[in-house]
N, C-alpha and C positions, 0 to 999 in steps of 0.2 A: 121690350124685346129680350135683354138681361133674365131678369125675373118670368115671363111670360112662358118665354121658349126657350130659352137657356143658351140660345147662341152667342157663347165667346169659348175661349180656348181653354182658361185658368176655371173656368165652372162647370166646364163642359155640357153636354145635354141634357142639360137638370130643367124642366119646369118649376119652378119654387110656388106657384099660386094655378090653381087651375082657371081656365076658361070662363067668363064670367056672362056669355052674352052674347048678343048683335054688334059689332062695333057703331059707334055716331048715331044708335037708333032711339035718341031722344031719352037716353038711361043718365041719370045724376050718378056719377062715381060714390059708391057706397063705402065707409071705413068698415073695416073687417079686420081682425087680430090677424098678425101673418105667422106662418107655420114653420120660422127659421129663425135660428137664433142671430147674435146681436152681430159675432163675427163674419157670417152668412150675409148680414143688412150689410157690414161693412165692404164686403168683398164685392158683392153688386152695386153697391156705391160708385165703387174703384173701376171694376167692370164699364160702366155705364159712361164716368167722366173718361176713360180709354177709348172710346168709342166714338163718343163727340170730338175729345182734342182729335184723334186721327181723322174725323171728316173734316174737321175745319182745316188740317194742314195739307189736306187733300183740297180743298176747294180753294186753300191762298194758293196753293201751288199753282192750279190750274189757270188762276185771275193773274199772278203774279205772269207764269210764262206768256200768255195772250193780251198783256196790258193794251199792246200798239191796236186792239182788236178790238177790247174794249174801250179805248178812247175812241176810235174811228166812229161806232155804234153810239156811242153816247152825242159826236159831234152832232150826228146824222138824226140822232133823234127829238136832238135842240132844236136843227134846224128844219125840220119837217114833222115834227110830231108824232107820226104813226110810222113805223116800216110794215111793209108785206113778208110774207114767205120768203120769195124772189129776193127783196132786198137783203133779208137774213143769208140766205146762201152764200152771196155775194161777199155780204163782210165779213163771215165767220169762215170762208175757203181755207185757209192756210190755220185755223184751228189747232190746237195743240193740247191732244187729249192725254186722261191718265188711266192708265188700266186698257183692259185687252178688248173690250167691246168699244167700236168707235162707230155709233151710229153717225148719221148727217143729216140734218134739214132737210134734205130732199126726200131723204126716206122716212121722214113723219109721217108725209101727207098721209 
């Protein structure tokens, strides 16, 4: 994502490697000399580990505020094995989402 398309802030809308294909269509990732220097490699490094730690503290966030949620689901799943749709609605109602779009179970279908 970094290096591909250049989305972060500190790199701004740089592609560093152009387009390489079909994604997943049975292609072996080929090595190829890349076209930036060392401090560049470095900075998309940094870039990239910025990008993961802030999902992962977005996702403990979201596990950590809805623990009583996911306990309730994991009880439920001990003791019954499979949930439905219906049963997801149910236990995930009082959910406590991060960011501005808050889809719901109901609105997958």
């Amino acid at each position: 994502m970094v290096v591909r398309f250049g989305m972060t802030t500190e790199r701004g809308q740089v592609a560093y490697e152009p387009e390489t294909g079909r994604f997943l269509v049975g292609q072996t990732p080929m090595w190829r000399p890349r076209s930036y220097g060392d401090g560049t490699a470095e900075a998309i490094d940094h870039a990239v580990k910025d990008l993961i730690d802030e999902a992962f503290r977005k996702a403990r966030g979201i596990l950590e505020r809805n623990r009583s949620i996911l306990n309730a689901t994991a009880r439920e799943l001990l003791a019954r094995e499979t949930l439905g749709l219906e049963d997801l609605v149910k236990l995930t109602a009082g959910l406590e989402r991060d960011g501005a779009m808050k889809p719901t179970l109901a609105t997958v279908q």
